[in-house]
SERO-4910 file (N, C-alpha, C, O; in steps of 0.05 Angstrom, whole numbers):
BEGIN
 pado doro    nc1    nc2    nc3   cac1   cac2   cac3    cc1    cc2    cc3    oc1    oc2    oc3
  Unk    A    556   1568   2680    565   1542   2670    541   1523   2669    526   1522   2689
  Unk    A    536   1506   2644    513   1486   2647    522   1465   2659    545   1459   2655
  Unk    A    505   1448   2677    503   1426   2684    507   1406   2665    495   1407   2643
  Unk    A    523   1388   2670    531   1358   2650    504   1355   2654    491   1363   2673
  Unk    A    493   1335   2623    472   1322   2626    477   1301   2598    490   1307   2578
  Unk    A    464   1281   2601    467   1266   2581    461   1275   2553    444   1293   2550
  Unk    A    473   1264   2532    461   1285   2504    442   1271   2491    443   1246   2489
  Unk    A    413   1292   2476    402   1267   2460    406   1266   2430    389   1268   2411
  Unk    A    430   1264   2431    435   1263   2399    426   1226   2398    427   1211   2418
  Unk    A    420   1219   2375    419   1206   2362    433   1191   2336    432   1198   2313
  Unk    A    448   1162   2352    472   1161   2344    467   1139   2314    445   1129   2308
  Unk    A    492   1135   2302    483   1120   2276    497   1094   2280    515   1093   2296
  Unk    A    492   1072   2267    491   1049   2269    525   1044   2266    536   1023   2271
  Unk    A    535   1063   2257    564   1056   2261    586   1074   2280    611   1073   2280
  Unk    A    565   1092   2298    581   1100   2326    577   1091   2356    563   1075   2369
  Unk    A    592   1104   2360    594   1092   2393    584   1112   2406    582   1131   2389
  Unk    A    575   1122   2433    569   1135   2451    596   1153   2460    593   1175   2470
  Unk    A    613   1145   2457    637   1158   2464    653   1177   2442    670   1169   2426
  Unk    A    645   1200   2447    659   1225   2429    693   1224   2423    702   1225   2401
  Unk    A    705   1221   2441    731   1222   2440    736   1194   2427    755   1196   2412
  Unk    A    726   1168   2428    738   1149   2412    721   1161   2379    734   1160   2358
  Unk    A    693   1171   2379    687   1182   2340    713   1203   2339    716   1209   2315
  Unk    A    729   1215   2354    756   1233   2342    770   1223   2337    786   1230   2319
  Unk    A    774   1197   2354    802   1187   2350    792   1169   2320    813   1160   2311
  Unk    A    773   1162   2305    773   1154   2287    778   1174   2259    787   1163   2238
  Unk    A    774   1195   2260    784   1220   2237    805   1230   2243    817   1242   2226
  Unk    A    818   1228   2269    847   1249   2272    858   1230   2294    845   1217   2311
  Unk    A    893   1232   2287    910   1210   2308    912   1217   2324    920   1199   2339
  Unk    A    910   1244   2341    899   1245   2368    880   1255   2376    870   1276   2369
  Unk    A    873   1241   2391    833   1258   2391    837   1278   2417    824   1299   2414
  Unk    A    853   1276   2443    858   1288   2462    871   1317   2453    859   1338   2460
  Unk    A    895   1316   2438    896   1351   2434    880   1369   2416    876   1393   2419
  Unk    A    872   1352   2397    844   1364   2370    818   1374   2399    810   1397   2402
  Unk    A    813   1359   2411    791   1362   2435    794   1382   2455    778   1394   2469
  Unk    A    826   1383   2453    828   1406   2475    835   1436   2468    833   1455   2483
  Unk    A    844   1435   2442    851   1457   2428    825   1479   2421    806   1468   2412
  Unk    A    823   1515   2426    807   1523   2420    801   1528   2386    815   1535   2368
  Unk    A    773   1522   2387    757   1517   2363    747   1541   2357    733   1552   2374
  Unk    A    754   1558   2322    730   1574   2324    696   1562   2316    674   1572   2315
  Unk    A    705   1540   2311    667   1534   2300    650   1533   2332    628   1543   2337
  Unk    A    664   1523   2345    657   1529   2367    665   1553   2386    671   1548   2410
  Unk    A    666   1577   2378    669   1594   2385    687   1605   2408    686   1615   2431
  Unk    A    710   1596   2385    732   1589   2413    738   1574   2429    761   1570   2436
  Unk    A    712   1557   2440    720   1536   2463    731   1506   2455    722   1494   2436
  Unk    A    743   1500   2465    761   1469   2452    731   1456   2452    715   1464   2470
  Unk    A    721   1435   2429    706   1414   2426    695   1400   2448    672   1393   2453
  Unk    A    728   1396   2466    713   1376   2490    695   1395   2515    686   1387   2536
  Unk    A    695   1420   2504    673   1432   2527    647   1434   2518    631   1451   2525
  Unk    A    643   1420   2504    613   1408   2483    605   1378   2496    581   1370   2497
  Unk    A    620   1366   2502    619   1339   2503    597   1336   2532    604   1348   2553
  Unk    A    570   1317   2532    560   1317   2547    547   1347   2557    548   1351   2581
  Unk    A    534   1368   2539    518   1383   2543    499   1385   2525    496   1367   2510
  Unk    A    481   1411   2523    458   1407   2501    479   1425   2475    465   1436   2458
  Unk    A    504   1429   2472    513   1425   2447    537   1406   2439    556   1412   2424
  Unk    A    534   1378   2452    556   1356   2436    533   1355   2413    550   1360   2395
  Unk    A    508   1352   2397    508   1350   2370    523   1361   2355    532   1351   2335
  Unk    A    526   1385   2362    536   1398   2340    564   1386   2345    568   1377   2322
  Unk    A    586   1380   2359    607   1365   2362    603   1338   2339    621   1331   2323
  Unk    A    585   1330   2339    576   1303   2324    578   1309   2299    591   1297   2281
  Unk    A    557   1338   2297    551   1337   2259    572   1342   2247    571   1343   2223
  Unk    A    605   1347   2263    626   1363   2255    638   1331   2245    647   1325   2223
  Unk    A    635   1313   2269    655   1292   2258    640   1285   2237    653   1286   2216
  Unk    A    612   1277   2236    605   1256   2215    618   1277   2191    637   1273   2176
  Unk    A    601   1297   2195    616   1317   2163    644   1303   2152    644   1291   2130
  Unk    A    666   1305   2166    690   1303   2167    694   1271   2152    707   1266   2132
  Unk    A    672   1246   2176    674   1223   2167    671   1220   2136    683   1203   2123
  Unk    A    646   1243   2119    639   1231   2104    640   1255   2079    623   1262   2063
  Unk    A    665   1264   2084    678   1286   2070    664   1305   2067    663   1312   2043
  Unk    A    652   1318   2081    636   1348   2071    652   1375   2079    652   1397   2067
  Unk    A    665   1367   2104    684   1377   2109    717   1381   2094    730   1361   2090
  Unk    A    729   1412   2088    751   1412   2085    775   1413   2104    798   1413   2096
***
């Protein structure tokens, strides 16, 4: 298991530091979408990304999503 550590993603002028409120802005619940297993993440629900060295990739999924690249 990795150690929590802060992430250095690099955030954009219209997010917050907090992952679960960028979900709750694309999907009306961000708590079961977060806990549900993901295959992009290889099975593991999203929120076991959150605060390690892969919440970017958690990130590039929402912005995608925010800014339709995603289906």
């Amino acid at each position: 298991m990795k150690p929590l550590r802060t992430p250095t993603s690099t955030l954009f002028d219209d997010e917050t530091v907090d992952v679960v409120h960028e979900v709750g802005t694309i999907i009306g619940n961000p708590d079961e979408w977060l806990d549900e297993p993901n295959d992009r993440f290889e099975g593991r629900p999203p929120r076991a990304l959150i605060n390690t060295d892969e919440e970017q990739r958690l990130r590039d999924l929402i912005r995608a999503v925010k800014h339709g690249l995603v289906s």
